[in-house]
N, C-alpha and C positions, 0 to 999 in steps of 0.2 A: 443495328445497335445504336442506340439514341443516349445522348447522357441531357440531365435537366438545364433548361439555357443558363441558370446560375452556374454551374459547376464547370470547377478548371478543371482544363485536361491533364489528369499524369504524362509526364514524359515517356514513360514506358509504353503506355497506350500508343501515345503520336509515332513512335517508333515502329512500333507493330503495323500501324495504318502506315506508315512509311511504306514498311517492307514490302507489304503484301499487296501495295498498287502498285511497287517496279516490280515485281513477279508478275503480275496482272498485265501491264502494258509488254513486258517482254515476251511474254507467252503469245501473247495476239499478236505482238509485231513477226515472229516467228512463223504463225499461220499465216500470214499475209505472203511472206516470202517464201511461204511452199506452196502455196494455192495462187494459179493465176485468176481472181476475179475482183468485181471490181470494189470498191466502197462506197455506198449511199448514204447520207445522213436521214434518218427515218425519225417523227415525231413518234415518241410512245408514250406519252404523257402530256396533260394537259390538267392543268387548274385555274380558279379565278376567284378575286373578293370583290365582292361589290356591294360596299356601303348601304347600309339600312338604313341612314339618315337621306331620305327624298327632301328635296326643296324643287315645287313646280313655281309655274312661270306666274303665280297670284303671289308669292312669297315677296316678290319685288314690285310689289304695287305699293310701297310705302318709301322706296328709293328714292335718291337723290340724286342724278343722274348729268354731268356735265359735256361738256365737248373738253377736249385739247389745249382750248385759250382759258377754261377755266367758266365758261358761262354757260350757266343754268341750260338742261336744254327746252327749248318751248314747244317742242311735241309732250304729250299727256302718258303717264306712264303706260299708261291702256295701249296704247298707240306703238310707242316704242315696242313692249313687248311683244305685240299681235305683227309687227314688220319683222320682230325677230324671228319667232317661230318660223314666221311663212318663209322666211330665207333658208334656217340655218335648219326647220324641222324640229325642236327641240321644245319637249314640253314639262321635263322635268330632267333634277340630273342628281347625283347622287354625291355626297359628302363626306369625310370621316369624320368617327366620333373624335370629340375633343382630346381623348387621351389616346388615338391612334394616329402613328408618323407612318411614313411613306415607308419607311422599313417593316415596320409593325403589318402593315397591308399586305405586302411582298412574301412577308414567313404565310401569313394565312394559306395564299396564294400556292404557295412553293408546297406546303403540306397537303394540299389539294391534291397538287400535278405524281406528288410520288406516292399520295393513296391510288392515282385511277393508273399508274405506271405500275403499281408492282415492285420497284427497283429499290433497290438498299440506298440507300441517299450517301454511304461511307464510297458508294463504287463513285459515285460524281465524280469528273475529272474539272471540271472547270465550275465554274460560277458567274454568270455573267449577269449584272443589275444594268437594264438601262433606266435615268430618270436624267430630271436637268434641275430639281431643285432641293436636292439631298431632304434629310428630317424638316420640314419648317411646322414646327411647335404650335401649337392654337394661342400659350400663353405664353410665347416666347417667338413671333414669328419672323426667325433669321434663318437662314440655310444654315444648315449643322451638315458636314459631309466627315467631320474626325470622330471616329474609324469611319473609314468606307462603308457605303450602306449594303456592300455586299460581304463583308467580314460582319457586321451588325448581323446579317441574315443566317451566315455561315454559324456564329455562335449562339443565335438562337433556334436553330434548326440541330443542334447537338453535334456538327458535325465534326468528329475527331481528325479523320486522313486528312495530311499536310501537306499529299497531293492536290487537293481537290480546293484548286486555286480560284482564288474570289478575287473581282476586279469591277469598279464601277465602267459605266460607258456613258457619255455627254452627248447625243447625236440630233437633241431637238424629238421630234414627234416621231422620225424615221428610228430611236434609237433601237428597240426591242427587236425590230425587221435587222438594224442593223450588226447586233449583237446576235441573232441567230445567224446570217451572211457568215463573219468570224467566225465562229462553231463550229458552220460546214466546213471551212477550211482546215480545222482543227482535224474532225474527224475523219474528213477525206485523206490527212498527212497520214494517216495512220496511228499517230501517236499518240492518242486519246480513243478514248469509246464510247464514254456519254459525258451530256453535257447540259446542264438547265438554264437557261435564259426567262427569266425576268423583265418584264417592263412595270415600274411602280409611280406615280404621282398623286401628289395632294395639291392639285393647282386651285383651289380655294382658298391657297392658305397665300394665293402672291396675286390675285384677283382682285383688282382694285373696285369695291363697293360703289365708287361713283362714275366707271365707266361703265357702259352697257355691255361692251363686252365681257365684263363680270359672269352675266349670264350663259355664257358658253360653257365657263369651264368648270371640269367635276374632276372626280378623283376614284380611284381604283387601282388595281396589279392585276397580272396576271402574269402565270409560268410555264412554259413548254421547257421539257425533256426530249433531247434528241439523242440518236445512238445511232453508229458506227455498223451498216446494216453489210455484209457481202451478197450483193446481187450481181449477176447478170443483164436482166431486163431493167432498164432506168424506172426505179421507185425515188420518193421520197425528194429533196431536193434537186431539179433539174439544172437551174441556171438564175442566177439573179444577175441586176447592173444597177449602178450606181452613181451620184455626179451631185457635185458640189458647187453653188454660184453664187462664189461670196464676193466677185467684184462689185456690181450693182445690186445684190440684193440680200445682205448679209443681214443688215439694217431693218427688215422689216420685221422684224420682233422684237423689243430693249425691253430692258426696264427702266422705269421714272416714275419720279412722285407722282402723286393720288393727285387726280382731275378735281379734287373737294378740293375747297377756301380752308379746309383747318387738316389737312392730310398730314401735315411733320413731314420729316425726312425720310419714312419709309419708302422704299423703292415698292411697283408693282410688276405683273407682266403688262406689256401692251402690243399694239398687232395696227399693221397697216393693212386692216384686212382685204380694201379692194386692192391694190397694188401685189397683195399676196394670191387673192382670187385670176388676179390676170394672167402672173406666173406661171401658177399652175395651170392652169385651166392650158397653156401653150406649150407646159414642159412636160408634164408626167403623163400624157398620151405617149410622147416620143419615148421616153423609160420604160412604160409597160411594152412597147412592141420592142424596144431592142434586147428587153429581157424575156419576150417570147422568138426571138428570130436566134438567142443563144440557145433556149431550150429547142429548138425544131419544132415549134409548134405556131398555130394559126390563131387569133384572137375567139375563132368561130370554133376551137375546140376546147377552151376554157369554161369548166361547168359552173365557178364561181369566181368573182371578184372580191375578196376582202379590202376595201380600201380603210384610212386613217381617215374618221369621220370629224371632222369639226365644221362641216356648214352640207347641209346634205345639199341642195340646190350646185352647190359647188361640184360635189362629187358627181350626182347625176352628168353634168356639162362634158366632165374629164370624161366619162366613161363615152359619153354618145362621141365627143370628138376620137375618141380612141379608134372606134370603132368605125367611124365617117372615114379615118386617116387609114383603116384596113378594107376598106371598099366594103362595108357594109353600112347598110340603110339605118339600120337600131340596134338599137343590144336589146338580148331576149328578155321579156319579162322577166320577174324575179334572179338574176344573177346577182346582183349587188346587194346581200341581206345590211339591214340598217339596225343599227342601235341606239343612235344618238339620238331619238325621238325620247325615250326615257333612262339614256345614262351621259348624256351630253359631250363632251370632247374631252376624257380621261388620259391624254395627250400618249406616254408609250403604252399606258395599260389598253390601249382603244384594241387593236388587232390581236392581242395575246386571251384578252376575254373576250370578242368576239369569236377566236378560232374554237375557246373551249365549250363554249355556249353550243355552237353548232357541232364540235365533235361528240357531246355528251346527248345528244337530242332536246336540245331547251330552246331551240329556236324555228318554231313554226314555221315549214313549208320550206327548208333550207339545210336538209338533210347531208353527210359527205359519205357515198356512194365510195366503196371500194375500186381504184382505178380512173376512179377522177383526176382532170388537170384541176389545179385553181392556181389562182393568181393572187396573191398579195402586193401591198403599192401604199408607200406611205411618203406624206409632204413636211415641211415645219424646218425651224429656227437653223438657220444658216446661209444659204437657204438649201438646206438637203431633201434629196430625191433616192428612192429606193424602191426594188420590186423586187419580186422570188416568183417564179415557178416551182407547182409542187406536185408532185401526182401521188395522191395515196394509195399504199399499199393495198 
């Protein structure tokens, strides 16, 4: 049942959707306590948007491009961006239209995941948005988070039940990995049944034109649907870990004014990228194995690595050290499928549209085989770390 995203809900309505999610949860909590087995949170759904406005790496051959102190930089834009590419992989990335917010992306997204799911979108028990910089406006550009951009989603998706709790999450680039984590727990408790997580940004719109790093950042959503599976044999989420290092390195992402001589007060995002490169590249090997030694499994029996893409040279490094640090020599061909060559660093949306891309068949040579482990691993602003093991059903 869908009502138009203009229209209030009657009370009587909300009550009826009241009723019939605690009938709903009691009923299942019921089976749970007659039946001993166990509970898995299973993906059954997946969506993604991704912006039809391209900007490739010749768009900014008319930049103006600064350092930190403020001066001109004296490499040639040619230069700058042909050092970027070769680093970061990126050769175009994608945009929202002007009259689309990071909410606006997220509904697409969400309507995606519950056409390829099947599921009544009134059964949702939860709602969970991860972004880090609410609506920012094309002609108005300030964080807007009042209503939350997951109550924004909820009433544009029609959705009545007043069970089916909407709540943002702030977690940096790990947030979508970390809002699916929460989830698991959710439906593990038993007390819930399904759940849709959201990752959505428009980091174009907090990209400062006169840093180079401008050229990283794109925008995008995407939504997974998870549900509360009774198994026996371990499907679906096995084991994630998690770890936060915000004594020395909480700092390396702020915001400050535009590296340009006439920027105003607007604040941007900005990045210490090598100092973030060296972090990672030291810590998120040690997070994917300690979230493969929770799941029982061997790095050598992982058929895929999803990682959070924003510098591929980067990612490659994590993955060989991962793998050097489980006593083996390389990691296999093709395990790490990349995007960021043409949708650049969509910060939560990056792993949510990458998992749906390859669960739909849209991503050449990167198929998800029934009974597969993979592994997800995402880095960013805190400085947070996060993995999941997952074995599909």
């Amino acid at each position: 049942m869908r009502l138009p995203a203009t229209r209030r809900t009657e009370p009587s309505r909300a009550l009826f959707w009241e009723g019939k999610s605690v009938m709903i949860i009691v009923e299942f909590q019921k089976r749970l306590n007659a039946l001993s087995v166990k509970l898995r949170s299973v993906i059954i759904g997946s969506g993604s948007y991704i912006p039809e406005r391209r900007a490739s790496n010749a768009s900014f051959l008319q930049a103006e491009f600064y350092d930190g102190s403020g001066t001109r930089l004296a490499k040639s834009n040619q230069e700058t961006i042909r050092k970027l590419e070769e680093i970061t992989g990126i050769a175009e990335r994608r945009y929202a239209a002007d009259g689309q917010n990071a909410s606006d992306l997220a509904a697409l997204a969400a309507e995606d995941a519950l056409a390829s799911s099947g599921v009544d979108r009134e059964s949702l028990d939860y709602l969970i948005v991860a972004h880090d910089f609410g609506d920012v406006r094309a002609d108005n550009p300030r964080s807007d988070f009042v209503p939350s951009l997951a109550a924004r989603i909820k009433h544009r998706l029609g959705i009545v039940n007043p069970r089916t709790v909407a709540y943002d999450l702030a977690f940096g680039c790990p947030g979508w990995l970390q809002g699916i984590i929460q989830a698991d727990y959710y439906l593990k408790s038993g007390n819930i049944r399904r759940a849709m997580v959201i990752g959505t940004e428009t980091l174009s719109r907090v990209s400062d034109p006169h840093d180079r790093d401008s050229m990283i950042y794109a925008d995008g959503a995407g939504a997974t649907i998870l549900e509360a599976v009774e198994s026996e044999p371990p499907i679906g989420i096995l084991a994630h870990a998690v770890r936060s290092d915000t004594i020395d390195h909480a700092y390396m992402l702020w915001m400050q004014k535009s590296y340009g001589p006439s920027g105003g007060d607007r604040l941007y995002l900005k990045m210490d990228g090598h100092k973030l490169y060296e972090y990672a590249l030291k810590t998120v090997p040690l997070v994917l194995l300690e979230c493969l030694e929770k799941a029982g499994l061997a790095l050598r029996d992982i058929r895929k690595v999803l990682i959070h893409q924003a510098n591929e040279k980067m990612d490659e490094a994590i993955l060989k050290r991962a793998f050097k640090l489980a006593g083996i020599a390389e990691p296999p061909a093709g395990i790490m499928p990349m995007t960021i060559g043409w949708l650049g660093n969509s910060s939560v949306a990056t792993l949510p549209t990458l998992y749906d891309l390859m669960a739909k068949g849209k991503l050449d040579g990167h198929p998800l085989p029934h009974g597969a482990d993979i592994l997800f691993a995402s880095v960013g602003a805190g400085m947070n770390i996060n993995a999941m093991a997952y074995r599909l059903p």
